[in-house]
VEXTI-5037 format. One record per residue: x negated, y, z of N, C-alpha, C, O in turn. Coordinates in nm, 2 decimals. Layout:
<atoms>
+--------+--------+--------+--------+---------+--------+--------+--------+--------+--------+--------+--------+
!  neast ! nnorth !    nup ! caeast ! canorth !   caup !  ceast ! cnorth !    cup !  oeast ! onorth !    oup !
+--------+--------+--------+--------+---------+--------+--------+--------+--------+--------+--------+--------+
!      X !      Y !      Z !      X !       Y !      Z !      X !      Y !      Z !      X !      Y !      Z !
...
+--------+--------+--------+--------+---------+--------+--------+--------+--------+--------+--------+--------+
</atoms>
This chain:
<atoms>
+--------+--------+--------+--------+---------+--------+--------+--------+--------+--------+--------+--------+
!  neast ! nnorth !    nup ! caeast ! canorth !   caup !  ceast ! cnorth !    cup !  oeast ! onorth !    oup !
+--------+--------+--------+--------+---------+--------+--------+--------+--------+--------+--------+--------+
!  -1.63 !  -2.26 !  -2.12 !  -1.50 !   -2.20 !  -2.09 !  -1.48 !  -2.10 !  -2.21 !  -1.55 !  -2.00 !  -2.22 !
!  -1.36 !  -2.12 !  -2.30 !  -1.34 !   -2.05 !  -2.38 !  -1.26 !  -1.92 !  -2.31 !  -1.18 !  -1.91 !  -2.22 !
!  -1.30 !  -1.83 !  -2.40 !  -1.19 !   -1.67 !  -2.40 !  -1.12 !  -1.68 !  -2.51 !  -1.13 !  -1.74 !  -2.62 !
!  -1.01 !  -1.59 !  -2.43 !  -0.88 !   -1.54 !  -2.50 !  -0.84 !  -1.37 !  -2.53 !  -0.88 !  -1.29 !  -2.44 !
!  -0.80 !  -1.34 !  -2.60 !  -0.77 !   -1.20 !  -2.61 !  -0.64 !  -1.17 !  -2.52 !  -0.57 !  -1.27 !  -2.50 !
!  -0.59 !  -1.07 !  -2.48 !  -0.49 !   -1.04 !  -2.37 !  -0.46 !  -0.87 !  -2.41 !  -0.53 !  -0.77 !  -2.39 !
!  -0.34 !  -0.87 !  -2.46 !  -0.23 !   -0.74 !  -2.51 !  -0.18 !  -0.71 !  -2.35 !  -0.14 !  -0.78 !  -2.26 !
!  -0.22 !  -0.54 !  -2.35 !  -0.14 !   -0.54 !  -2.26 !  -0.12 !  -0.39 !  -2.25 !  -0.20 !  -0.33 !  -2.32 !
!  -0.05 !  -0.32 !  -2.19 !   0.03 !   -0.18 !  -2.21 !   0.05 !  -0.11 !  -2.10 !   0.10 !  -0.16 !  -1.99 !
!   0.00 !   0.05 !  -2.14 !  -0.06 !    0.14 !  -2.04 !  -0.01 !   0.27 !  -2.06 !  -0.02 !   0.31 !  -2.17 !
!   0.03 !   0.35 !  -1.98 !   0.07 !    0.49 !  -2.02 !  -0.08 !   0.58 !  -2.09 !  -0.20 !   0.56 !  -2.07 !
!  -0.03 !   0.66 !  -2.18 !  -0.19 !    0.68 !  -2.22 !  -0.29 !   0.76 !  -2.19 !  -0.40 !   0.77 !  -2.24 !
!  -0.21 !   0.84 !  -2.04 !  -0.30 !    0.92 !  -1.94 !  -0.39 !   0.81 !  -1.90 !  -0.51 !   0.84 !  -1.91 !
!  -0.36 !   0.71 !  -1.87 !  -0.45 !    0.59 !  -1.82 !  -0.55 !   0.54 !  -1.91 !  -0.66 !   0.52 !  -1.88 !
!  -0.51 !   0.51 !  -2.02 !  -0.58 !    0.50 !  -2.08 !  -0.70 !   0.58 !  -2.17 !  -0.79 !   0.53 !  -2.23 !
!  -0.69 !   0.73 !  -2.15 !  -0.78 !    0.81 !  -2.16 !  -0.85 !   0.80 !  -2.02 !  -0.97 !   0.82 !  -2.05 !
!  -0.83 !   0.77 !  -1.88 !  -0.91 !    0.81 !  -1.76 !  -0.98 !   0.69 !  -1.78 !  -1.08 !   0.70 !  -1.71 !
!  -0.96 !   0.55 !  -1.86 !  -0.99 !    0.43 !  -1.88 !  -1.11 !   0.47 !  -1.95 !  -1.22 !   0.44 !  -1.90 !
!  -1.10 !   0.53 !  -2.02 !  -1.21 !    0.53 !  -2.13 !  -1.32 !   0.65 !  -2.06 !  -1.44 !   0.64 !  -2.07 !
!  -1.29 !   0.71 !  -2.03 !  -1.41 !    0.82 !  -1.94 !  -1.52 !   0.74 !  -1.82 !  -1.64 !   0.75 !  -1.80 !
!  -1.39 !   0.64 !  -1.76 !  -1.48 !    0.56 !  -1.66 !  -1.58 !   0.48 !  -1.72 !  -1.69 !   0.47 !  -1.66 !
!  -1.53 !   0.40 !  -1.84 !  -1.54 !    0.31 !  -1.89 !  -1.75 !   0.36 !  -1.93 !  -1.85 !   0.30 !  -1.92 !
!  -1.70 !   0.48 !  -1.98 !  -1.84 !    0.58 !  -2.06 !  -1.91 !   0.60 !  -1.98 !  -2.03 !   0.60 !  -2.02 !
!  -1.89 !   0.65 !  -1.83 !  -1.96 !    0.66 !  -1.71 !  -2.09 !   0.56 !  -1.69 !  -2.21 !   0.57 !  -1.67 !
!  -1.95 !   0.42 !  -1.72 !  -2.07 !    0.31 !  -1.65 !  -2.14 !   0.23 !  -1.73 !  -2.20 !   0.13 !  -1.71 !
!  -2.12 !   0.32 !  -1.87 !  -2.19 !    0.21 !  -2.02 !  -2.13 !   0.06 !  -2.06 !  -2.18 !  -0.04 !  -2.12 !
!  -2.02 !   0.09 !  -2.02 !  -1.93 !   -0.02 !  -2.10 !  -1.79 !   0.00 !  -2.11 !  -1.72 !   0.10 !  -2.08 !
!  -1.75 !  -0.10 !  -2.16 !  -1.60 !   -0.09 !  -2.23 !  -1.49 !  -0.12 !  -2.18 !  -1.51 !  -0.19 !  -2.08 !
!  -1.35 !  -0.08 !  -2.20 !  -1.26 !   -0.07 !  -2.14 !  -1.18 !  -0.17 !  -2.10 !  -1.10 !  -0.18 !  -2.00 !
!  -1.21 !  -0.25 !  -2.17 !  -1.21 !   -0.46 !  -2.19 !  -1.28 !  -0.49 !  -2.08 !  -1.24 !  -0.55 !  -1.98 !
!  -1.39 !  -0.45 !  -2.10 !  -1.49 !   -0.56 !  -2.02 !  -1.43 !  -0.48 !  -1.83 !  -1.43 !  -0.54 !  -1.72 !
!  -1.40 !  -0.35 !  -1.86 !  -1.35 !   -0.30 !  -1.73 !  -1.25 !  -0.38 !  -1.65 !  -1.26 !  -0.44 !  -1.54 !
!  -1.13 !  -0.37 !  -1.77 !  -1.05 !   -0.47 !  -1.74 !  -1.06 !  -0.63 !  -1.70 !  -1.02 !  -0.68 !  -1.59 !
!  -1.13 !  -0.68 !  -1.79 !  -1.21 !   -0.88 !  -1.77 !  -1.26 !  -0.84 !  -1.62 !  -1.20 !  -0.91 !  -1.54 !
!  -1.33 !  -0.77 !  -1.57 !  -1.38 !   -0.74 !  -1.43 !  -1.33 !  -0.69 !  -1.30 !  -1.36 !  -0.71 !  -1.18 !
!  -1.24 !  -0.63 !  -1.35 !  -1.15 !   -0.65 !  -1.23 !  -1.04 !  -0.78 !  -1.22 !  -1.01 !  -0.84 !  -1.11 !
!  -1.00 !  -0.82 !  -1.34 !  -0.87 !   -0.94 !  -1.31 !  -0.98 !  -1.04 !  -1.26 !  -0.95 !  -1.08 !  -1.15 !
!  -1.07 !  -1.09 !  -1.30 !  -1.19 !   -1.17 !  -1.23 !  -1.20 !  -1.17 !  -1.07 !  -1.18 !  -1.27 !  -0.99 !
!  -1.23 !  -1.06 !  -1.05 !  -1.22 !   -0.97 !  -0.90 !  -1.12 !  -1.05 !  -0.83 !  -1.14 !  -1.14 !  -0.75 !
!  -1.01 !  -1.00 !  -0.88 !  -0.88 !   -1.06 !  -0.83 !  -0.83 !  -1.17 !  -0.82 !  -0.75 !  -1.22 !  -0.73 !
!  -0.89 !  -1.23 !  -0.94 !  -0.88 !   -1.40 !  -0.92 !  -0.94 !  -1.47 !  -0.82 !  -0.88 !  -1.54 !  -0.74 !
!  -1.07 !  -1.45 !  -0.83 !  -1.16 !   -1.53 !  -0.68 !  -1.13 !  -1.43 !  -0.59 !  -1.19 !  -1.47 !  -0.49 !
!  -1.08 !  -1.36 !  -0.56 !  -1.04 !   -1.29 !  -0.41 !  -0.97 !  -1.35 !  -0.36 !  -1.00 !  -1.41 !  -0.25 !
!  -0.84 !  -1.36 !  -0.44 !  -0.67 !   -1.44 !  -0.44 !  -0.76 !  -1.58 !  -0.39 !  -0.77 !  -1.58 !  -0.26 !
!  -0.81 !  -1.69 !  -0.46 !  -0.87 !   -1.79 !  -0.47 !  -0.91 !  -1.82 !  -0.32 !  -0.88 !  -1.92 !  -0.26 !
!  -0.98 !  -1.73 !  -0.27 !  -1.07 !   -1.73 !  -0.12 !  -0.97 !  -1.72 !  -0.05 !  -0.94 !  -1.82 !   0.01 !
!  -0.91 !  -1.61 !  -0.04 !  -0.78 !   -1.59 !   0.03 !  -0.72 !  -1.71 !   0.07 !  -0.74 !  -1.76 !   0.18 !
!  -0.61 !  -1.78 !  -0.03 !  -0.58 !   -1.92 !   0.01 !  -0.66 !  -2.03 !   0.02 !  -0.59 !  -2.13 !   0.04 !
!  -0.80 !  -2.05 !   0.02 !  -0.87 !   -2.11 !   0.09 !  -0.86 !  -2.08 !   0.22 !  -0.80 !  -2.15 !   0.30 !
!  -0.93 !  -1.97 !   0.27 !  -0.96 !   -1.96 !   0.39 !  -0.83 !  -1.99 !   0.46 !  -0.83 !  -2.05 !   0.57 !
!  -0.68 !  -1.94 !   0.40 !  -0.55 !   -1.98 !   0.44 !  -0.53 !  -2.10 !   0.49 !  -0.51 !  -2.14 !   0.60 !
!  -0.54 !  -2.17 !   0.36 !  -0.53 !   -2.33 !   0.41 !  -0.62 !  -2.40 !   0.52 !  -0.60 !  -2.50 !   0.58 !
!  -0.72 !  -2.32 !   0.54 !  -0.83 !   -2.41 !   0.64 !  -0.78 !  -2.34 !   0.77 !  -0.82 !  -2.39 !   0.87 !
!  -0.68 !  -2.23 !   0.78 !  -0.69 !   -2.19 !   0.92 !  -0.55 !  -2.25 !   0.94 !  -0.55 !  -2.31 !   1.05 !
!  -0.44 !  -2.27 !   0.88 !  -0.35 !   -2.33 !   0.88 !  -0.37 !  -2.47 !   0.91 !  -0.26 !  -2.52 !   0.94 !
!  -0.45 !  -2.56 !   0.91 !  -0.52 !   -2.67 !   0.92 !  -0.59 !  -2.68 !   1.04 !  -0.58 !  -2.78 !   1.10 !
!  -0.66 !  -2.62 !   1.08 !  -0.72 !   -2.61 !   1.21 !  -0.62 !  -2.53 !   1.33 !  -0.66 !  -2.50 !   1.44 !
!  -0.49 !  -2.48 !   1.27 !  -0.40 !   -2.46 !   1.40 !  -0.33 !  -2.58 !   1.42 !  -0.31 !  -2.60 !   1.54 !
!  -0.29 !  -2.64 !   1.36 !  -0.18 !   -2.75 !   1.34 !  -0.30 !  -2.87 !   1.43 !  -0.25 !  -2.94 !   1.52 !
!  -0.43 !  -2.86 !   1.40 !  -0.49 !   -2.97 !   1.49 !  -0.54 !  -2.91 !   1.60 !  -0.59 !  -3.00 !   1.67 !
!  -0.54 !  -2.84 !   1.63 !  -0.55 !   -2.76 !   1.76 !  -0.67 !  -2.71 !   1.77 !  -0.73 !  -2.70 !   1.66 !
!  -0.72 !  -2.68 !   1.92 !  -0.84 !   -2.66 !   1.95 !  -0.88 !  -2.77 !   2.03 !  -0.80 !  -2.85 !   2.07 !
!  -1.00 !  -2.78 !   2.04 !  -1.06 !   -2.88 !   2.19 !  -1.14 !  -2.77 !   2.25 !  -1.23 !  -2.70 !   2.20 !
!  -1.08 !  -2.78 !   2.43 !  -1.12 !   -2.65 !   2.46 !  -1.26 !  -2.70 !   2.56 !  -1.34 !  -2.62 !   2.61 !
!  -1.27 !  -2.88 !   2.56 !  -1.32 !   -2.89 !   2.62 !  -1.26 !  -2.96 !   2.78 !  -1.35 !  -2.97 !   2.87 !
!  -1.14 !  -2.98 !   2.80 !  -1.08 !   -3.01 !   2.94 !  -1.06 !  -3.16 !   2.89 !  -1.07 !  -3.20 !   2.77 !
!  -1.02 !  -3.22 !   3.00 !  -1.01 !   -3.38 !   3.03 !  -0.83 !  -3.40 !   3.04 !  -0.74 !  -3.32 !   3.03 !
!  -0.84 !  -3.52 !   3.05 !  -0.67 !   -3.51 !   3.06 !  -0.64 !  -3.45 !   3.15 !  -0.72 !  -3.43 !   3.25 !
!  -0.46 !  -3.40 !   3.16 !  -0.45 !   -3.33 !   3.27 !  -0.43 !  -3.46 !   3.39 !  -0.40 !  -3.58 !   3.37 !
!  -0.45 !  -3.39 !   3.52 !  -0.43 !   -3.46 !   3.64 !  -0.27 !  -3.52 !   3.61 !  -0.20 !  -3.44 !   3.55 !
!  -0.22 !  -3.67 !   3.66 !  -0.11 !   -3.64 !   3.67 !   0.00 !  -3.61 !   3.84 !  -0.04 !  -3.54 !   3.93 !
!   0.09 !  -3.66 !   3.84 !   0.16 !   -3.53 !   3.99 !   0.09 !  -3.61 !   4.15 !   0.06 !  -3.56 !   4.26 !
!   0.08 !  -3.78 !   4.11 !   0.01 !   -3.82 !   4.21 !  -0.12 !  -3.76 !   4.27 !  -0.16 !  -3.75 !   4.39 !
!  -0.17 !  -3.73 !   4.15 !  -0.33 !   -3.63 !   4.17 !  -0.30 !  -3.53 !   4.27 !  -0.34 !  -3.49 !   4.38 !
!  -0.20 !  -3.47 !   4.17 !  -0.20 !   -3.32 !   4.23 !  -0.11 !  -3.32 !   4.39 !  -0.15 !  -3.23 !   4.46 !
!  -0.04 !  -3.38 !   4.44 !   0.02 !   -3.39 !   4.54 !   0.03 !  -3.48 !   4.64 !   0.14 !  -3.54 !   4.63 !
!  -0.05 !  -3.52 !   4.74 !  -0.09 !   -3.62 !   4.81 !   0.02 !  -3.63 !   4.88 !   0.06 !  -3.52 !   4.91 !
!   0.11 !  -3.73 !   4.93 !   0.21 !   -3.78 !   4.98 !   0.20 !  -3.88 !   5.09 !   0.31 !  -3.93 !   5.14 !
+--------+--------+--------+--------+---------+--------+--------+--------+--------+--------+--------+--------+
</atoms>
């Protein structure tokens, strides 16, 4: 999988608190960035997975485990 470089624009209070954190954790302001949008991609990603699968298992219901229902002759002896 190739990389790409990505411009992108910041007030520059941020980007000085960018660069303190960045020094904190022994890396760069980039790679801060590459690691969170990453974050956010497979989050997002799981997210609509787990979506689609639950949306799919309501539409087919549950099996709760019961039999057909009785029908009215059952239920009402005549």
């Amino acid at each position: 999988m190739g990389k790409r470089n990505l411009t992108i624009q910041l007030d520059d209070e941020i980007v000085q608190q960018a660069r303190v954190v960045a020094a904190r954790r022994s890396t760069s302001v980039s790679r801060l960035v590459a690691d969170q949008l990453e974050h956010l991609v497979h989050a997002d990603a799981a997210y609509e997975s787990a979506r689609r699968e639950a949306l799919d298992t309501m539409a087919r219901g549950f099996h709760l485990g019961a039999g057909p229902w009785p029908g009215r002759d059952q239920l009402y002896d005549r």
